[in-house]
C-alpha positions in Angstrom: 57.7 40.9 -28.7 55.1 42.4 -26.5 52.9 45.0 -27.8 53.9 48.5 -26.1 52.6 51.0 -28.6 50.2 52.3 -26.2 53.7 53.0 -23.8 54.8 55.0 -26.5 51.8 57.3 -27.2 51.8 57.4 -23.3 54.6 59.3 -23.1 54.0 61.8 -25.9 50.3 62.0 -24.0 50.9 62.8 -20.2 51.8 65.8 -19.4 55.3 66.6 -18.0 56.2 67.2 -14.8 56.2 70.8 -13.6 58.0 71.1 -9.9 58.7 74.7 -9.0 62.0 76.1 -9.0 62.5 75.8 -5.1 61.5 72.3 -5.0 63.8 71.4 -7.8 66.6 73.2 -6.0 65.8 71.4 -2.4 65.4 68.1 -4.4 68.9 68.7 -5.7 70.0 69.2 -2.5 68.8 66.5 -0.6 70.5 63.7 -3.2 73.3 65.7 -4.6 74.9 67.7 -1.9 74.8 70.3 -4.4 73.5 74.1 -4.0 72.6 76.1 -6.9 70.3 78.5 -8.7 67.7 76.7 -11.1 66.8 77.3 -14.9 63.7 75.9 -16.0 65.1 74.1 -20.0 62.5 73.0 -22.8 61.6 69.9 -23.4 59.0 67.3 -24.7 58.3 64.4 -22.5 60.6 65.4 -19.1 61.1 68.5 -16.9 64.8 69.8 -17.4 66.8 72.3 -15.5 70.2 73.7 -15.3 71.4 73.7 -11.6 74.2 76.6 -11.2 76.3 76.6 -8.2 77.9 80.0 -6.9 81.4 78.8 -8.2 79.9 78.5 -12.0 79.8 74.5 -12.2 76.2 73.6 -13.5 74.5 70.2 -14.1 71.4 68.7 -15.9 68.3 67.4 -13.8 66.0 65.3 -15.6 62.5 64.4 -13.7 61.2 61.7 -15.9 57.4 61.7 -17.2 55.4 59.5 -15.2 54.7 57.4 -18.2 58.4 57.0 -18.6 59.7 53.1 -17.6 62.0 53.1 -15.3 63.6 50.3 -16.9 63.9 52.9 -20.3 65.4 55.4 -17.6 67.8 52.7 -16.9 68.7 51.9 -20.5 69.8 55.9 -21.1 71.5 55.8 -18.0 73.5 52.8 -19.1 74.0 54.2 -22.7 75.8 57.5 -21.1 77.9 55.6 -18.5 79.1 52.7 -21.9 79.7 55.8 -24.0 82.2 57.3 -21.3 84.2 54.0 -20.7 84.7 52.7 -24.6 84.9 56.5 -26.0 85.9 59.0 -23.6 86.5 61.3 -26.1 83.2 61.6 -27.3 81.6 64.9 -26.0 78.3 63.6 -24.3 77.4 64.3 -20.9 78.4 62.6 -17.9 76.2 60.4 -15.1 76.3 62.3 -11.9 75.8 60.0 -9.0 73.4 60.8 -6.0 75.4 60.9 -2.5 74.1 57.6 -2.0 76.0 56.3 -5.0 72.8 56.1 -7.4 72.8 57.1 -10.8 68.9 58.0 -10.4 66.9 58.5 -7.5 62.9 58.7 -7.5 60.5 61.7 -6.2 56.7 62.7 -6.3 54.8 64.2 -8.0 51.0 66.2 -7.2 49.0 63.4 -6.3 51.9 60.9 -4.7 52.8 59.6 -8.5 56.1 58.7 -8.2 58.9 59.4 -11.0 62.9 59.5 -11.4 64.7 62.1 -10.7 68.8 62.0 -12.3 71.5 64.3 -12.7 74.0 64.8 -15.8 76.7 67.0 -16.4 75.8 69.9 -18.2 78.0 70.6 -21.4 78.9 73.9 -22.3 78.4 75.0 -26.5 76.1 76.7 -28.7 73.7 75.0 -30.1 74.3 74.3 -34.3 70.8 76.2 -34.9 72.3 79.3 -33.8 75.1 79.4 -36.1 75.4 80.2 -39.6 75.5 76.8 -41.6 78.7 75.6 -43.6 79.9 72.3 -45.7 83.0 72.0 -43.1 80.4 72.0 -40.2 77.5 69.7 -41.7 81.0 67.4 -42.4 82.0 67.3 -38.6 78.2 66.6 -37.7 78.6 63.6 -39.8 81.7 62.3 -38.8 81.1 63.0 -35.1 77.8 61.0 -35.8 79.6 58.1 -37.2 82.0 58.0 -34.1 78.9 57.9 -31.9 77.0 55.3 -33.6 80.4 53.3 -33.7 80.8 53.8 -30.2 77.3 52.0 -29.4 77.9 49.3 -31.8 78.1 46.9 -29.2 76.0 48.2 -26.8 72.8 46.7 -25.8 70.3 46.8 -23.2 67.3 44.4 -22.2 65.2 48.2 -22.7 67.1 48.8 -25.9 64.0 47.6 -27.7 61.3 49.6 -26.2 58.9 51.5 -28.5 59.0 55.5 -29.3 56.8 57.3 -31.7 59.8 58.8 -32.9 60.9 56.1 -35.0 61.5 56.4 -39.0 61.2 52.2 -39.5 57.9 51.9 -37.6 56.2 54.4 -39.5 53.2 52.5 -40.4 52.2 52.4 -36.8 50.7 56.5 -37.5 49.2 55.8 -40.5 45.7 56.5 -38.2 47.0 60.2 -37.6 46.3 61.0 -41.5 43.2 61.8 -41.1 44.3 64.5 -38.5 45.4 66.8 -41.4 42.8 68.7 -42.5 44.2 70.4 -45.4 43.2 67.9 -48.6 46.5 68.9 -50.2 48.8 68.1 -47.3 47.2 64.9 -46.2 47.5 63.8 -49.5 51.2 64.7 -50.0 51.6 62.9 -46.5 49.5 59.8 -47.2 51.9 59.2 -50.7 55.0 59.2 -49.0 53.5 56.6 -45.8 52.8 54.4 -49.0 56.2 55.1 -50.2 57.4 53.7 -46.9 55.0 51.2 -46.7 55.8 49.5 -50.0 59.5 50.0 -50.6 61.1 50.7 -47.1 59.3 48.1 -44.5 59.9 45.2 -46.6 63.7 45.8 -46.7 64.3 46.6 -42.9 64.5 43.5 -41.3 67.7 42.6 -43.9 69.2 46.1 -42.6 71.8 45.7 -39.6 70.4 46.9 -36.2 72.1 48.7 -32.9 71.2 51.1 -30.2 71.3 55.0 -32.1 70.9 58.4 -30.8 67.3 58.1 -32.7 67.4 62.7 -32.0 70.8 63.9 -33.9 69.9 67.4 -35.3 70.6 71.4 -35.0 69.3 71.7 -31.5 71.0 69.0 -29.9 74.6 69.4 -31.3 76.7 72.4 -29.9 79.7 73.6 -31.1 82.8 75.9 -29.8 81.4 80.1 -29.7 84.9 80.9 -31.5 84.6 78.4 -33.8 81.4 76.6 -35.0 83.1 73.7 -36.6 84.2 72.5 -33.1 81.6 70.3 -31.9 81.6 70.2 -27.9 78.5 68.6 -27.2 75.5 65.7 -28.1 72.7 66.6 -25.9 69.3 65.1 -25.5 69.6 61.2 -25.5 65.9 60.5 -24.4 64.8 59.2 -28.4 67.5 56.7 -28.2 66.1 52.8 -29.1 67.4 50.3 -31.0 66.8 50.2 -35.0 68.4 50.2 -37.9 71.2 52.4 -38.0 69.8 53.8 -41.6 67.4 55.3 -40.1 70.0 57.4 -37.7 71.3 58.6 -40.8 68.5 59.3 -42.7 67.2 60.9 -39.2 69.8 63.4 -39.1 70.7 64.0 -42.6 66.8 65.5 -42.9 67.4 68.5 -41.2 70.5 69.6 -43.2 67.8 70.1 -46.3 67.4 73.8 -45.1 70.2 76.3 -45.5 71.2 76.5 -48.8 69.9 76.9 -52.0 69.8 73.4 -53.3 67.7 71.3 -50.3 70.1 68.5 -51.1 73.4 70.0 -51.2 73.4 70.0 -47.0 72.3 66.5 -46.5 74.8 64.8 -49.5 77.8 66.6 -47.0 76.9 65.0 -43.9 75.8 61.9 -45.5 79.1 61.8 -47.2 80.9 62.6 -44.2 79.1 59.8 -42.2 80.0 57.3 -45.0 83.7 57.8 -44.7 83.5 56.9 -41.1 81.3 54.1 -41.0 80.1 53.3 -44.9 76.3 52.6 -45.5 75.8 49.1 -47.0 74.4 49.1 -50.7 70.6 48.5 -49.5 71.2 51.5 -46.8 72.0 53.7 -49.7 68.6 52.4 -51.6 66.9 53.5 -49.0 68.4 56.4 -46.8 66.6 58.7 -49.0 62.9 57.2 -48.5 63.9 57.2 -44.5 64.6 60.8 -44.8 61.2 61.9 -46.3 59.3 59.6 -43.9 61.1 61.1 -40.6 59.8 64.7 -42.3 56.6 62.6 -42.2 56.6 61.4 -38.8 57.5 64.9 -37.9 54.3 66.6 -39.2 52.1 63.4 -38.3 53.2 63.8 -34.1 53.9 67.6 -34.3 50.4 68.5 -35.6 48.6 65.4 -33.1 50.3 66.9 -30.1 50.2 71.0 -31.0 45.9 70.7 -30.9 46.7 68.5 -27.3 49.1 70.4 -25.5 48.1 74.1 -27.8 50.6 75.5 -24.4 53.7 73.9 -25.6 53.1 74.4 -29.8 56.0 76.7 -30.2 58.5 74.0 -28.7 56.1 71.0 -30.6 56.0 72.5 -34.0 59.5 73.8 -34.4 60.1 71.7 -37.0 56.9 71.8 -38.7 56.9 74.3 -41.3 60.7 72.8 -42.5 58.8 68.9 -42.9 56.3 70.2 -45.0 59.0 72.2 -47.4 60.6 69.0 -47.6 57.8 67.0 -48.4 56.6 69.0 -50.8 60.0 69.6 -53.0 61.2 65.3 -52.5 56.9 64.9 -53.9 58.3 66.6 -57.2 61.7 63.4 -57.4 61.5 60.2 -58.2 62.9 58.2 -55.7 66.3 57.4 -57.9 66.4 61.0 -58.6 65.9 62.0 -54.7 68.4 59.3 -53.9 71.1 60.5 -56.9 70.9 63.8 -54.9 71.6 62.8 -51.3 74.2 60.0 -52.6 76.8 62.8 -54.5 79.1 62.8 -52.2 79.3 59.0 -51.4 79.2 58.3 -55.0 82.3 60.9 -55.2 84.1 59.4 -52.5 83.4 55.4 -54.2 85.0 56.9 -57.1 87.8 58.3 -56.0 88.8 55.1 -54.1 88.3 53.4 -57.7 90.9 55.8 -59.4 93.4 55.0 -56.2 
């Protein structure tokens, strides 16, 4: 397999587009047919708006980073539009198509450089974060994610296998950002836990079954009903998807449910369990779901501190889930690994045994 790794950094290291609100709005226009007010929204790599017409209907534009392949374009594109034909239940958004029939179009940028431009439907829900956090809700996120992941099962892409930063079972690949912490205590703490990967996770992977995942699966990319915040209604933000092992979706996801109550494992053993009684985790996912979920809270800290001192204008957005990593770390340093994994496993364990007294 070629080596892209430098594609990867390249996209966490050019900076994302920025067309004004008017050119966005005549852009729309042009390849849409479609009128409406625009709303700058955050993200990382891409500039994202929400078009509103004067009848209330609004959409997603994305305007890719430059760095972006078209081809990885292409691959999310594809995702979406397989999503909507095998599980058209599933509440992800929709491929708008261009008046010429497209399902992206290109446009440029300062300088003449070139990028795609595409249009999704835009899905209406709060987003998880802003609610107050309950077993019955952290259940649904589970389940919901289980659906999704068996929905992409037998999906697959010639891009499904390009590189991202952002994923837990190629860790190793930032060991070099270490040295970027410049608290002794922290970089310690982080440097244990990229052994911990290094010595009992990497070697396993390549046993573990593999599929296109959502790679991105957490509080601000979930919404749910306003009257009732066990409804989910929307998965949002697609752009980490790759192809991986499907622990490390779970393990992805079940690491931000360790804030919110009292015991950091309590939240993360619900939507573990949850996810288990959709699609169960083999007996070496279990051994190592645990170990997944302290190295994503590592490759959080290690790209979120990297990028905040490169981009210090976008820090809020890049170290949002900073301070919540380092938490993690810290209280999973103080568990063995059997212990840690004991924790996260109750409910599956509970659910085994059950099935054994049926």
């Amino acid at each position: 397999m070629a080596d892209n790794r430098p594609m990867a950094a390249a996209a966490l290291s050019t900076a994302a587009p920025n067309l004004a609100p008017n050119e966005v709005r005549a852009l729309v226009r042009c390849l849409y047919g479609i009128d409406g007010s625009v709303k700058s929204l955050v993200g990382e790599r891409d500039q994202n708006c929400c078009v509103e017409t004067a009848d209330g209907r609004r959409y997603v534009v994305k305007i890719s980073n430059p760095s972006e392949p078209l081809a990885v374009v292409d691959f999310q594109i594809a995702a979406l539009e397989h999503i909507a034909r095998v599980a058209p239940g599933l509440p992800a958004p929709r491929v708008v198509r261009t008046l010429g029939g497209r399902a992206r179009d290109s446009v440029a940028l300062a300088g003449g450089v070139q990028t795609s431009v595409r249009m999704l439907t835009y899905l209406e829900g709060v987003q998880i974060r802003e609610t107050p956090r309950t077993a019955a809700q952290r259940r649904a996120m589970g389940r919901l994610l289980a659906e999704l992941n068996l929905a992409l099962r037998d999906f697959n892409h010639p891009s499904a296998t390009h590189d991202l930063l952002w994923n837990v079972s190629a860790a190793q690949r930032l060991a070099s950002k270490l040295d970027a912490i410049e608290d002794a205590p922290r970089r310690a703490l982080a440097e244990s836990f990229m052994t911990r990967f290094t010595e009992h996770v990497l070697p396993r992977l390549p046993a573990l079954r593999s599929q296109v995942i959502h790679n991105d699966y957490h509080l601000y990319n979930v919404l749910v009903a306003p009257e009732d915040h066990q409804r989910i209604v929307g998965i949002i933000d697609f752009g980490d998807m790759l192809h991986a092992p499907l622990v490390g979706e779970v393990a992805t996801a079940a690491a931000f449910h360790m804030t919110g109550s009292a015991d950091p494992f309590e939240g993360a053993a619900q939507f573990v369990g949850a996810y288990h009684a959709t699609l169960p985790l083999s007996e070496m996912e279990q051994e190592v779901v645990t170990d997944l979920m302290a190295t994503r809270h590592l490759i959080t800290v290690l790209i979120s501190e990297w990028r905040a001192r490169r981009y210090p204008e976008n820090r809020a957005y890049i170290m949002r889930h900073n301070p919540a990593s380092w938490e993690a770390l810290s209280l999973m340093a103080d568990l063995s690994r059997d212990q840690a994994r004991d924790l996260l496993l109750t409910e599956v364990r509970k659910g085994q045994t059950n099935e054994e007294h049926h």
